[in-house]
N, CA, C and O atoms as a MOPAC input file, in Angstrom:
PM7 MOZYME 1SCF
protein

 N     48.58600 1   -38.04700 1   -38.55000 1
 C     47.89600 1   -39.22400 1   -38.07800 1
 C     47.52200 1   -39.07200 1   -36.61400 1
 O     46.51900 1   -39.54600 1   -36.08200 1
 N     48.86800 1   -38.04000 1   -35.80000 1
 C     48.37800 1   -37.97100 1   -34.18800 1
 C     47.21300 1   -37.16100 1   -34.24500 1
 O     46.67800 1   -37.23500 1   -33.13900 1
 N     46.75700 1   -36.64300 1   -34.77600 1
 C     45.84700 1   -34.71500 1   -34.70000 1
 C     44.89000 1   -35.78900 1   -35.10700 1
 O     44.00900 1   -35.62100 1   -34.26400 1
 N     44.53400 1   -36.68400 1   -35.77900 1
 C     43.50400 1   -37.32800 1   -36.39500 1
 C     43.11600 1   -37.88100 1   -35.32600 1
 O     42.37200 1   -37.21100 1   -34.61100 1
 N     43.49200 1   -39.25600 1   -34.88500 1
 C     43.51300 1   -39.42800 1   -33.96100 1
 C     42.72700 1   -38.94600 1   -32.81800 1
 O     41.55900 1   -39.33100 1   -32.76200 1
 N     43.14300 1   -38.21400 1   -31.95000 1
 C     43.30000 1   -36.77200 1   -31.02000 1
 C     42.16400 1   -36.23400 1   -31.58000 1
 O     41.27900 1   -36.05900 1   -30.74200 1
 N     41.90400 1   -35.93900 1   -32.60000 1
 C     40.16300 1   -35.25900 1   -32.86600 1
 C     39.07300 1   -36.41600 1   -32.92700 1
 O     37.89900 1   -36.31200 1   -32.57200 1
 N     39.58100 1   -37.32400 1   -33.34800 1
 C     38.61300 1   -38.78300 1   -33.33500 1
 C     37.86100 1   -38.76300 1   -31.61900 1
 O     36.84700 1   -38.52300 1   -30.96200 1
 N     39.39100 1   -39.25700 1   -31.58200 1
 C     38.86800 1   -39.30000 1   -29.83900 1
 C     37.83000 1   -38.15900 1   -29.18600 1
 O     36.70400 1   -38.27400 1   -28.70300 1
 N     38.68700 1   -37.03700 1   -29.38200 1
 C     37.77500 1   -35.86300 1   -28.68200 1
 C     36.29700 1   -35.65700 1   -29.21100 1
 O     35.37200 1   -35.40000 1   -28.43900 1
 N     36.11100 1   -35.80700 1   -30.79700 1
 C     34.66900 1   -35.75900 1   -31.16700 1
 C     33.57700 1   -36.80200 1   -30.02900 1
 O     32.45000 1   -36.61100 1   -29.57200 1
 N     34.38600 1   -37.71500 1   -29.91700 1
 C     34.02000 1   -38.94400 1   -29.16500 1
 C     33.20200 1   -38.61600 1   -27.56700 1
 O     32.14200 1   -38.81800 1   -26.97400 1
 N     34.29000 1   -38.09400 1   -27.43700 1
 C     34.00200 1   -37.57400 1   -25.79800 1
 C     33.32600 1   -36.71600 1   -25.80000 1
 O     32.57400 1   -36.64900 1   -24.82800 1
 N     33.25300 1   -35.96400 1   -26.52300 1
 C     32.02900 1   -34.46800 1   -26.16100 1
 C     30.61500 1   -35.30300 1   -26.28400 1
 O     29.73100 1   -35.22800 1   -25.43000 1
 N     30.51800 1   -36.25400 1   -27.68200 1
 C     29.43200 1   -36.86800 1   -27.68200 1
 C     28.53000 1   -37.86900 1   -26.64000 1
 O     27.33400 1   -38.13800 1   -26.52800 1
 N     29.69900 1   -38.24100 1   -25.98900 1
 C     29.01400 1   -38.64700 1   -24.70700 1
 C     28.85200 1   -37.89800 1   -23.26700 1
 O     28.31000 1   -38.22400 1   -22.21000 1
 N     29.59200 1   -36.71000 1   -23.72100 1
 C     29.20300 1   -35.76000 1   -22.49000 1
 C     28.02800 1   -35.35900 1   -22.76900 1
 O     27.10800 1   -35.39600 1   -21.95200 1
 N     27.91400 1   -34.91300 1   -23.99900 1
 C     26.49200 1   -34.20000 1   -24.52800 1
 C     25.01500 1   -34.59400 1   -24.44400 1
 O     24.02100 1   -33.90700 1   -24.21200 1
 N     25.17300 1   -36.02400 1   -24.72300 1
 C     24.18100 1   -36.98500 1   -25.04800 1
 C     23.09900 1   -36.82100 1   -23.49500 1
 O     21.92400 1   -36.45600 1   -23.47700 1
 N     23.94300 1   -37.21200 1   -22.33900 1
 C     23.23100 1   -37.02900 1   -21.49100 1
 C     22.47100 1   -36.10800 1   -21.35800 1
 O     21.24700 1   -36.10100 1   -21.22100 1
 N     23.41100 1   -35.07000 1   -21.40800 1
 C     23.04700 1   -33.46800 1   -21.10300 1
 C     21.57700 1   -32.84800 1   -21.83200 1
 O     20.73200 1   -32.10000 1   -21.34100 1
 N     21.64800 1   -33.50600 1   -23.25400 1
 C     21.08000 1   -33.01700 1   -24.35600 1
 C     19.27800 1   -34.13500 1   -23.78400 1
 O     18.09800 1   -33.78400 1   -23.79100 1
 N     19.75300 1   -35.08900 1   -23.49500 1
 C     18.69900 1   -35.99800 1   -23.42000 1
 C     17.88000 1   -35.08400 1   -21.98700 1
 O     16.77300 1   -34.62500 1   -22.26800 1
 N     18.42600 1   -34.81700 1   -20.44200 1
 C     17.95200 1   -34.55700 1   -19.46300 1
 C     17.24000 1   -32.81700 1   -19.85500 1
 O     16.39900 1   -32.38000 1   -19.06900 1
 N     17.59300 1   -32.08100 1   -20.89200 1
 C     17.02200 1   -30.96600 1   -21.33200 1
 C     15.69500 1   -31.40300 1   -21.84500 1
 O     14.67300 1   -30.90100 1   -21.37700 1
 N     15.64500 1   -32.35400 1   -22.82800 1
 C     14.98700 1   -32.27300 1   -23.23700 1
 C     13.58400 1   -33.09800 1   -22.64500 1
 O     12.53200 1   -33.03700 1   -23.28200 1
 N     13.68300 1   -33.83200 1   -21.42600 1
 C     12.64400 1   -34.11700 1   -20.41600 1
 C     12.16300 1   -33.81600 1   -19.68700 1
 O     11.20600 1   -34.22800 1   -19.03100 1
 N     13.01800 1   -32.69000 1   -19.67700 1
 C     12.67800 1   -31.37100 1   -18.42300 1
 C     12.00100 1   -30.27700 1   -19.38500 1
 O     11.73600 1   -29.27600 1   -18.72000 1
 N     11.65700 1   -30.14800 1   -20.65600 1
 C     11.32900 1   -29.62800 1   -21.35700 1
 C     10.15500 1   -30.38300 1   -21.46100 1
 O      9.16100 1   -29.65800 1   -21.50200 1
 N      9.93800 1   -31.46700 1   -21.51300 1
 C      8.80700 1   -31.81600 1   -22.22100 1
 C      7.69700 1   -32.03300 1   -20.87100 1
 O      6.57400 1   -32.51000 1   -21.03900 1
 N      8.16200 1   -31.64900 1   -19.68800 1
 C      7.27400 1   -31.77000 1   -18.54800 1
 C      7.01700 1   -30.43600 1   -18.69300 1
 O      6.05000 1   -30.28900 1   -17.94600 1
 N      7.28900 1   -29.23700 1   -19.23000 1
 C      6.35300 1   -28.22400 1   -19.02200 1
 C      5.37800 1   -27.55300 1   -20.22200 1
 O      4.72100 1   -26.51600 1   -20.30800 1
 N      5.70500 1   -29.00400 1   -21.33000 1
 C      4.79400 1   -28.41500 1   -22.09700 1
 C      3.67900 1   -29.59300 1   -21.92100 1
 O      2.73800 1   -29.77200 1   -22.69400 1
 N      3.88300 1   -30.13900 1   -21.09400 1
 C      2.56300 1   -31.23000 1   -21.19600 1
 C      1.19700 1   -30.35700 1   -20.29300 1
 O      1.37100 1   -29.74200 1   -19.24200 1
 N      0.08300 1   -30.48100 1   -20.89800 1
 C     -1.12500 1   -29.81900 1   -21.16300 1
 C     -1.75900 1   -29.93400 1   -19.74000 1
 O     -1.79900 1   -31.11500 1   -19.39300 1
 N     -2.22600 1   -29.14600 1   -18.88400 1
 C     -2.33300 1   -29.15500 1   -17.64700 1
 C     -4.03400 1   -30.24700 1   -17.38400 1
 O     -5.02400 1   -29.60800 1   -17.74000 1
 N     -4.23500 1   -31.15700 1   -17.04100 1
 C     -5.59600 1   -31.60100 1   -16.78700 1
 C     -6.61900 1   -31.07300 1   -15.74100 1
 O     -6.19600 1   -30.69200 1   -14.64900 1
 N     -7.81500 1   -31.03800 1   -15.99900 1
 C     -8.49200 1   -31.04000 1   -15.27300 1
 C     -9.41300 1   -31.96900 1   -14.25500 1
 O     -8.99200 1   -33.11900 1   -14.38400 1
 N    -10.43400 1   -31.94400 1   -13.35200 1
 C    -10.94900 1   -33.25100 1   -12.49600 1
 C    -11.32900 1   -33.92300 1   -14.00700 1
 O    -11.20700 1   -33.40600 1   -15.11700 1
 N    -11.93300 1   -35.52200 1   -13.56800 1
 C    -12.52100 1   -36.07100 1   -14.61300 1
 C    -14.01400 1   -35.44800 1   -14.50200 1
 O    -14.53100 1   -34.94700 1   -13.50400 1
 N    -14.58700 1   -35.62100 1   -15.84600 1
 C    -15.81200 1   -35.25200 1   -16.42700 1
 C    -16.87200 1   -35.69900 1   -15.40100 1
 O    -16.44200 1   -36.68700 1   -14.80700 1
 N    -18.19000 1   -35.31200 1   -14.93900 1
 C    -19.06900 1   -35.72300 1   -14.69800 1
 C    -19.72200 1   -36.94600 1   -15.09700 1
 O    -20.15100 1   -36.89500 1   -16.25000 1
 N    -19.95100 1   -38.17000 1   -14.40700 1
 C    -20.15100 1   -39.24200 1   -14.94800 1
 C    -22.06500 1   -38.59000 1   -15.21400 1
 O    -22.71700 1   -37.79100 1   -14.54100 1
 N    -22.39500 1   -39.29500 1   -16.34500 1
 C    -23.80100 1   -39.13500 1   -16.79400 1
 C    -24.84800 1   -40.14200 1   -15.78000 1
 O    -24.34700 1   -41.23100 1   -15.50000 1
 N    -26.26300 1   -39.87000 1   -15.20600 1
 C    -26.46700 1   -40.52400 1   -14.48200 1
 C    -27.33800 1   -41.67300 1   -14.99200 1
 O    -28.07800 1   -41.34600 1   -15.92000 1
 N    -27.40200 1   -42.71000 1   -14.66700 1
 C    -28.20300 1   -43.86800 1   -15.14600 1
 C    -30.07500 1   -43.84900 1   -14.79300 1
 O    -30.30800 1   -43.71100 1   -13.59200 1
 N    -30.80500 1   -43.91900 1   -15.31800 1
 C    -32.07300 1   -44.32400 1   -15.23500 1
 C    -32.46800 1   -46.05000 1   -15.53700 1
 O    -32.48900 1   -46.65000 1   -16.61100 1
 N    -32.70300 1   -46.45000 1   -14.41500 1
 C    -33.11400 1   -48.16000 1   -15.28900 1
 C    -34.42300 1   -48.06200 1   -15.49100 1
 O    -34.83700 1   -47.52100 1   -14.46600 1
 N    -35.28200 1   -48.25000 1   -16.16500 1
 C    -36.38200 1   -47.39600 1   -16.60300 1
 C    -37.06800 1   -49.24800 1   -17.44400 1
 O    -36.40400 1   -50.25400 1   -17.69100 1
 N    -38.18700 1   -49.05700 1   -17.59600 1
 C    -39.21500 1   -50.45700 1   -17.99300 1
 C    -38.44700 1   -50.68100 1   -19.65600 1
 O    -38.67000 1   -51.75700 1   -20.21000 1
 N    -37.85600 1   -49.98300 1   -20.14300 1
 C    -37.22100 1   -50.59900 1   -21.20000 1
 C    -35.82700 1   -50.70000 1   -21.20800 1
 O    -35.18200 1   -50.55500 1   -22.24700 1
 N    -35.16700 1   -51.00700 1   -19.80900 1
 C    -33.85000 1   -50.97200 1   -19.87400 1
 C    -32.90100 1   -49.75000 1   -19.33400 1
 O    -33.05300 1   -48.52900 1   -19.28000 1
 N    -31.97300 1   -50.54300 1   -19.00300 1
 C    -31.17600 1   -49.05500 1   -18.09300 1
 C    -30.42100 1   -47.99100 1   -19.15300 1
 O    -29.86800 1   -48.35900 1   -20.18900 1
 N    -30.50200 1   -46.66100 1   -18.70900 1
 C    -30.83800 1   -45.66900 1   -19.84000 1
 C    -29.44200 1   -44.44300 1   -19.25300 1
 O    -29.21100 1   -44.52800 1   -18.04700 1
 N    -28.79800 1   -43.65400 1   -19.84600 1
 C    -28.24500 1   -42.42800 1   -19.13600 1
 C    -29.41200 1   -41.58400 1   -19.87600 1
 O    -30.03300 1   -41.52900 1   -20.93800 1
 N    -29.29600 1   -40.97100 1   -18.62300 1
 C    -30.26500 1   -39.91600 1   -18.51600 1
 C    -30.02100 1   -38.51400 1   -19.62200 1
 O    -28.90900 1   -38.20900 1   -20.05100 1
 N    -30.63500 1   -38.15500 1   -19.78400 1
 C    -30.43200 1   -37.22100 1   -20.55300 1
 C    -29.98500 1   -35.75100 1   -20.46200 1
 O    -30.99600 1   -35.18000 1   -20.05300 1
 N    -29.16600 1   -34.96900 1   -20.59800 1
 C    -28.72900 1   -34.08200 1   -19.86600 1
 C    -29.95600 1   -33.07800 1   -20.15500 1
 O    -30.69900 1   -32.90300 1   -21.12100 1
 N    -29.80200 1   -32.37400 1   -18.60900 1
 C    -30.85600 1   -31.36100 1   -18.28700 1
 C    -32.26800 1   -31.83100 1   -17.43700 1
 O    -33.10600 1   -31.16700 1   -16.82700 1
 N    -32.14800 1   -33.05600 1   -17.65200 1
 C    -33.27000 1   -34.31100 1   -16.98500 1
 C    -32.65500 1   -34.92700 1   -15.37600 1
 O    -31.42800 1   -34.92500 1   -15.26700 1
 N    -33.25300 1   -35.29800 1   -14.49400 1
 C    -32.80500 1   -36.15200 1   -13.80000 1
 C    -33.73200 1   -37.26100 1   -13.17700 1
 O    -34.92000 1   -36.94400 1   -13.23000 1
 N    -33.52200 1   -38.27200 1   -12.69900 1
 C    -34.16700 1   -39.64800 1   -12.50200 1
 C    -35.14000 1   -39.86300 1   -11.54800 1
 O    -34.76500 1   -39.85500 1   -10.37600 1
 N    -36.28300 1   -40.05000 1   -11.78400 1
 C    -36.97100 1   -39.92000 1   -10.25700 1
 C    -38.14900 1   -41.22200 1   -10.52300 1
 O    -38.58800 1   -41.44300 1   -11.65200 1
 N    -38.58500 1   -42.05100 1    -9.26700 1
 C    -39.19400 1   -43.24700 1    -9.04800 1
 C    -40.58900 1   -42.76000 1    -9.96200 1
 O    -41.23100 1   -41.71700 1   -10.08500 1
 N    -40.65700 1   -44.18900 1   -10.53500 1
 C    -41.68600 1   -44.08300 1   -11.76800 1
 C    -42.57500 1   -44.69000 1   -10.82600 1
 O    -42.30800 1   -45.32100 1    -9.80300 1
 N    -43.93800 1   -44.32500 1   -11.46100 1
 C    -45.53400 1   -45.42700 1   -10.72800 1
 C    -46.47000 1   -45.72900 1   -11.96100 1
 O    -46.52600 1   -44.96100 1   -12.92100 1
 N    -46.89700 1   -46.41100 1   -11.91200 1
 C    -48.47500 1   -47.00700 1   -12.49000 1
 C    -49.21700 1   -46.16700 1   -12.62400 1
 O    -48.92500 1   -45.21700 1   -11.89700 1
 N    -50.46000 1   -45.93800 1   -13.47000 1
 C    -51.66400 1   -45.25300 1   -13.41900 1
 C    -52.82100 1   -44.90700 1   -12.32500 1
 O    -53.67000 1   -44.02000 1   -12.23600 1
 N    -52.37900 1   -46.24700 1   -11.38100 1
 C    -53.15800 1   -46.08100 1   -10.30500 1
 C    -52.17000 1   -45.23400 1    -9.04300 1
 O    -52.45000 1   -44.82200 1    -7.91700 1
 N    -51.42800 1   -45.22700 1    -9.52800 1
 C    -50.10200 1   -44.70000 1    -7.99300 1
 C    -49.28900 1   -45.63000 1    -7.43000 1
 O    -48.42400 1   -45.28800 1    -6.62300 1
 N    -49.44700 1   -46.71300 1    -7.73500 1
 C    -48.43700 1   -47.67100 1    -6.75800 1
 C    -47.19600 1   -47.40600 1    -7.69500 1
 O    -47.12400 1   -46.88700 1    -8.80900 1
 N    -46.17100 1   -47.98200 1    -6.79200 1
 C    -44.96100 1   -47.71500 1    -7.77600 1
 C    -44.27800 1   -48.75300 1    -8.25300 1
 O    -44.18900 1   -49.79000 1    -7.59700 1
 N    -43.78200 1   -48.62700 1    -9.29700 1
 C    -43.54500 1   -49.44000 1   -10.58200 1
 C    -42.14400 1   -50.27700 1   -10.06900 1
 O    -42.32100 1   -51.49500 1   -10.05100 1
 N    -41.07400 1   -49.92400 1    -9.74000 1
 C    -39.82500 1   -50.23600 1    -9.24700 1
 C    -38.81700 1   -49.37900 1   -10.51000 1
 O    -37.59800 1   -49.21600 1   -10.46000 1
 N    -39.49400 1   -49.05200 1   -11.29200 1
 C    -38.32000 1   -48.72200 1   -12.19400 1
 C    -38.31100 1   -47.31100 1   -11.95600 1
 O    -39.08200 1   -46.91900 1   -11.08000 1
 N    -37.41300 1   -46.23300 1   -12.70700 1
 C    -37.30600 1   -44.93700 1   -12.33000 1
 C    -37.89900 1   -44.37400 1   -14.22600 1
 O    -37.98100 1   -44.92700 1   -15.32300 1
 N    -38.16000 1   -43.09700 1   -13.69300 1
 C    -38.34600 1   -42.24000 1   -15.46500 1
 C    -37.32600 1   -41.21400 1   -15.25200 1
 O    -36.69300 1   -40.87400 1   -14.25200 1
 N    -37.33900 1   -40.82100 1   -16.44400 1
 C    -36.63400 1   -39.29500 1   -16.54200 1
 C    -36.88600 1   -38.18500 1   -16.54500 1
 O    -37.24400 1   -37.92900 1   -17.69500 1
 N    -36.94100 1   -37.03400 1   -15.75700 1
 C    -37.82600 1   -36.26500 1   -15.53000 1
 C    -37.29600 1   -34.88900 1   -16.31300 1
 O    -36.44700 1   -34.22000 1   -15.72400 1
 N    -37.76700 1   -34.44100 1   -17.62600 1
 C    -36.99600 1   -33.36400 1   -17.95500 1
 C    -38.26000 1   -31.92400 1   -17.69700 1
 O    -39.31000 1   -31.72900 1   -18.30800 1
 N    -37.88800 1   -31.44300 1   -17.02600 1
 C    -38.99500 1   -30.02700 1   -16.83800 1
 C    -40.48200 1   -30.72700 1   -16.71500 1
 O    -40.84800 1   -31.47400 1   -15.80800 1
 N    -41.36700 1   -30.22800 1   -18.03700 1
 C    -42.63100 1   -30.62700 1   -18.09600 1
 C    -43.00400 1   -32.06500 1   -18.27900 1
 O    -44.17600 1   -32.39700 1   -18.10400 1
 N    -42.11600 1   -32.92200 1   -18.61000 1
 C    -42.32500 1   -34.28400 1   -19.51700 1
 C    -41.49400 1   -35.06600 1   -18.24000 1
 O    -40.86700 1   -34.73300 1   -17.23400 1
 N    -41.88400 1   -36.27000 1   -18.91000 1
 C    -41.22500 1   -37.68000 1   -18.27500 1
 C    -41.10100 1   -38.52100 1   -19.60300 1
 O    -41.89200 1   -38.58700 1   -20.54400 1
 N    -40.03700 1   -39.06900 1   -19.43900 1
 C    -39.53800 1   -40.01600 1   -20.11000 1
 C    -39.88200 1   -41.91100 1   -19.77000 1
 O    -39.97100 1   -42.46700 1   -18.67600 1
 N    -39.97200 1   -42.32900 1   -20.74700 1
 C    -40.32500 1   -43.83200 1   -20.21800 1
 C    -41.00400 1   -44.19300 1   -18.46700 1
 O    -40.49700 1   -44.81100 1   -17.53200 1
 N    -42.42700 1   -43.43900 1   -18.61400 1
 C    -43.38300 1   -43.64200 1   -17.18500 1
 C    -43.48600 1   -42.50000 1   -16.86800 1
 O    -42.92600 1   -41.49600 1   -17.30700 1
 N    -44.30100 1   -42.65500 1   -15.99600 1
 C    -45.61500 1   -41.90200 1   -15.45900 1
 C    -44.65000 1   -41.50400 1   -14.06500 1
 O    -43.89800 1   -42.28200 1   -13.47900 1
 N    -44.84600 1   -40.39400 1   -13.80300 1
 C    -44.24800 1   -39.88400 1   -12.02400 1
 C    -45.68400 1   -39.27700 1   -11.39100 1
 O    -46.67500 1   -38.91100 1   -12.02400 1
 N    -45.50800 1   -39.28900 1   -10.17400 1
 C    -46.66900 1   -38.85500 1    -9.12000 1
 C    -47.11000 1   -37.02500 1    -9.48100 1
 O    -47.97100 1   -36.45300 1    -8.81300 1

């Protein structure tokens, strides 16, 4: 009954020595497998353009739109290489 006892107890105690031990391994473990990040992404750029504000399209970028006659419109187009998007540019 003493040895019973006496192992009761002792199972007891290792388990709370352990617990800690076992828990602080395993947080210190899990900080070096967490996945390294990089900066955030490039935000996409906005065009507000005569039908509404637009992200631009990648490979394009935004430049002040005008009228047929040249004055300028207030809104911007999208300028990809040869083309424009929603308006006319100078």
């Amino acid at each position: 009954m003493k040895a019973t006892l006496s192992l009761v107890a002792l199972s007891a105690a290792l388990a709370v020595v352990a617990a800690p031990a076992d828990a602080a391994s395993k947080k210190h473990r899990a900080k070096h497998l967490r996945p390294a990040y990089s900066a955030y992404a490039a935000q996409p750029q906005i065009a507000c353009t005569v039908v509404g504000c637009h992200p631009v399209p990648r490979g394009c970028h935004p430049e002040m739109g005008y009228s047929a006659d040249g004055t300028p419109t207030g809104f911007d187009v999208a300028v990809c290489g040869n083309y424009t998007l929603y308006g006319l540019r100078r």
